[in-house]
C-alpha positions in Angstrom: 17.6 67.8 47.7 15.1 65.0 48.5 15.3 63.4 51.5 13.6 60.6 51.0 15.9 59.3 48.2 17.3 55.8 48.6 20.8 58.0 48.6 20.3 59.7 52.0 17.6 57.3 53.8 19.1 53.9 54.3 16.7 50.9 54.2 15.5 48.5 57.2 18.8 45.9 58.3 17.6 42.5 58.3 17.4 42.2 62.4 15.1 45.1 62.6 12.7 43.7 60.4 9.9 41.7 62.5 9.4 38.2 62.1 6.7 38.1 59.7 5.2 35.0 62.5 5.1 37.1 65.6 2.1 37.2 66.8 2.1 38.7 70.6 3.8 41.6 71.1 4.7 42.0 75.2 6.2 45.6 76.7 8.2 45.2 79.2 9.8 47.9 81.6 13.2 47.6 82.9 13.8 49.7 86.1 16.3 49.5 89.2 18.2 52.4 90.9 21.1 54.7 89.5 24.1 52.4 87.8 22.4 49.0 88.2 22.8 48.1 84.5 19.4 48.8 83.1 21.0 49.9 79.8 23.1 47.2 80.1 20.6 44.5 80.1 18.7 46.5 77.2 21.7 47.2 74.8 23.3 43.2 75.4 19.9 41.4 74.8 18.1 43.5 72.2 18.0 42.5 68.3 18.3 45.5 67.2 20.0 49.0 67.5 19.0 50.1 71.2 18.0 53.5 71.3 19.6 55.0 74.5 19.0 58.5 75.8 22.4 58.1 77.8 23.5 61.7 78.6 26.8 63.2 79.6 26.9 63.7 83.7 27.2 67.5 84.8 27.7 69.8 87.8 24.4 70.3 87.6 23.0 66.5 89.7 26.2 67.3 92.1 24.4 67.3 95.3 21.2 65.8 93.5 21.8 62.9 92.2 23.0 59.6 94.9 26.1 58.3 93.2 27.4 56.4 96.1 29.4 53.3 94.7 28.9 54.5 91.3 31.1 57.3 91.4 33.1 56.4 88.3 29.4 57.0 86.1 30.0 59.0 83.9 26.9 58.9 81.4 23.1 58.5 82.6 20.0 57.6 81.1 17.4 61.0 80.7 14.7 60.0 79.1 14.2 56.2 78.3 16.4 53.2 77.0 14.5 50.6 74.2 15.2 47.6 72.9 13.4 44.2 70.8 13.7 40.7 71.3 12.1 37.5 69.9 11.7 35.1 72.1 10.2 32.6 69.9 8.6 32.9 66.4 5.6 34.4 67.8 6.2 36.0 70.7 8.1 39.2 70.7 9.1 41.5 74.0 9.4 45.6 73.6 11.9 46.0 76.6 11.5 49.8 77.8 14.3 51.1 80.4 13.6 53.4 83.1 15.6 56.0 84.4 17.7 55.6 87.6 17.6 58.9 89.4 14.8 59.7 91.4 14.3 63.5 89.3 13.4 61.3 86.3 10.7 59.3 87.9 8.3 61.5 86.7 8.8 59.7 83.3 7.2 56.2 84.8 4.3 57.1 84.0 4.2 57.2 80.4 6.7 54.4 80.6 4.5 51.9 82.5 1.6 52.7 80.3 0.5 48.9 79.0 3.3 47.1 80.6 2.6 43.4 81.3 5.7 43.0 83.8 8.8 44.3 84.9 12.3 43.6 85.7 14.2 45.3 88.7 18.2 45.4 88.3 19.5 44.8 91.7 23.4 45.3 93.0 23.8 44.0 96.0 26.9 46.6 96.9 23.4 49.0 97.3 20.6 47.4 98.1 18.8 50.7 99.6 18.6 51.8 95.9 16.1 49.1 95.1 13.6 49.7 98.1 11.6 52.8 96.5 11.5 51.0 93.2 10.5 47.8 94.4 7.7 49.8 96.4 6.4 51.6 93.1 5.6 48.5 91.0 3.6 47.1 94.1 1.8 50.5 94.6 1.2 50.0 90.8 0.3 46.3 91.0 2.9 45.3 88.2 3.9 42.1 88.5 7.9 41.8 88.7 11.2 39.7 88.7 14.2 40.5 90.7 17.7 39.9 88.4 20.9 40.3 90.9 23.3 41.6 88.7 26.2 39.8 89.7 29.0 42.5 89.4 32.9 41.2 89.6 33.1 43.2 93.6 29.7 42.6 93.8 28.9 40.5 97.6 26.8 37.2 97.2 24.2 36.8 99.4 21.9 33.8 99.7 18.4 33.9 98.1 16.4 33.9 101.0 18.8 37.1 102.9 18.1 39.0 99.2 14.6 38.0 99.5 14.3 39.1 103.4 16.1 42.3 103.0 13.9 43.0 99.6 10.6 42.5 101.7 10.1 40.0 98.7 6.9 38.0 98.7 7.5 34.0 98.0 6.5 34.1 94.7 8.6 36.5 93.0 11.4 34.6 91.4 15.2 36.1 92.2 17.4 35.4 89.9 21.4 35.9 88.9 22.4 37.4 85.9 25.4 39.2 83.9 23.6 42.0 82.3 26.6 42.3 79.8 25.7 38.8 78.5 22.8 38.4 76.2 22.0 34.7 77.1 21.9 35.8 80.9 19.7 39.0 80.1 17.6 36.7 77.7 17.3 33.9 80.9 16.0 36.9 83.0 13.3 38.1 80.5 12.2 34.0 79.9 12.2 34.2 83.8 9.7 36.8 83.7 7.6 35.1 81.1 7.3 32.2 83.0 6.2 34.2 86.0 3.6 36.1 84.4 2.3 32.7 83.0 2.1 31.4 86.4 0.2 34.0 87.6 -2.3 33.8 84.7 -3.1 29.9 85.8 -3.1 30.8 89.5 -7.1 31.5 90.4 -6.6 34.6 92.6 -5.5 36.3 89.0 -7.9 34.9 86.9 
């Protein structure tokens, strides 16, 4: 048989098909702790068919892994989640998720590799989670938003607390958001945009 016959190899759907105007093309990294809603955010915003390496929890991160307050997960992210968005006719954003437990940081790396921000997924029920993460994009020097994912049992804190218990400089923009909503998670990535622009016309980062 031939695989590459129309038969068995569907062709492109419309919405994966780039906008023929696009001119900029911006990766982005979406990290945060275990069950923050990383793929969340990816799977609700993105154009097309997110590819998610969501994986089937076993015995085997009993012990391992830190599910405190998530302890209903039953699925985690292994590998990577990815996703597309236009933003405008020429700007488009490559959104690339991170995984949550600390065994899979090793695959930062790779994953960071010609990013031009980030976004880290914050629940305030577990704050702690976000420390460490928070800590590698400074060590790395990426510039970052903060998107509070406002959870139904999640507690509300003002901005300034989040941005005191964060260790948060001034500058970096906190911000609310429903990562199952696509206009919120799209808010969050023009958030970031913003930011990044603002840090291009500042002199320091000229």
């Amino acid at each position: 048989m031939d695989f590459r016959s129309s038969d068995t190899v569907p062709g492109p759907r419309s919405e994966d098909i780039l906008p023929s105007t696009a001119a900029t093309a911006v990766k982005v990294v979406i990290v945060g702790g275990f069950g923050v809603g990383k793929t969340t955010l990816v799977g609700s915003v993105s154009e097309i068919r997110p590819l998610s390496t969501e994986e089937t929890m076993t015995q085997a991160g009993v012990g391992v892994d830190d599910v405190h307050g998530v302890e209903q997960k039953a699925a985690t992210t292994v590998a990577m989640d990815f996703g597309r968005i236009t933003l405008n006719e020429q700007l488009v954003l490559y959104l690339f998720g991170t995984p949550g437990q600390q065994r899979f940081w090793f695959l930062w790396n790779g994953l960071f590799d010609g990013a031009l921000g980030a976004v880290v997924m914050v629940d305030t029920r577990r704050l702690e989670v976000s420390f460490d993460v928070i800590g590698r994009l400074e060590e790395r020097g990426v510039p970052f938003v903060v998107a509070i994912n406002t959870f139904p049992e999640a507690p509300s804190y003002p901005t300034e607390e989040l941005r005191s218990a964060l260790d948060l400089p001034g500058n970096v923009p906190i911000v609310n958001c429903d990562a199952r909503a696509r206009t919120s998670s799209r808010d969050v990535l023009m958030t970031l945009m913003r930011y990044l622009h603002s840090l291009t016309a500042t002199p320091e980062h000229t």
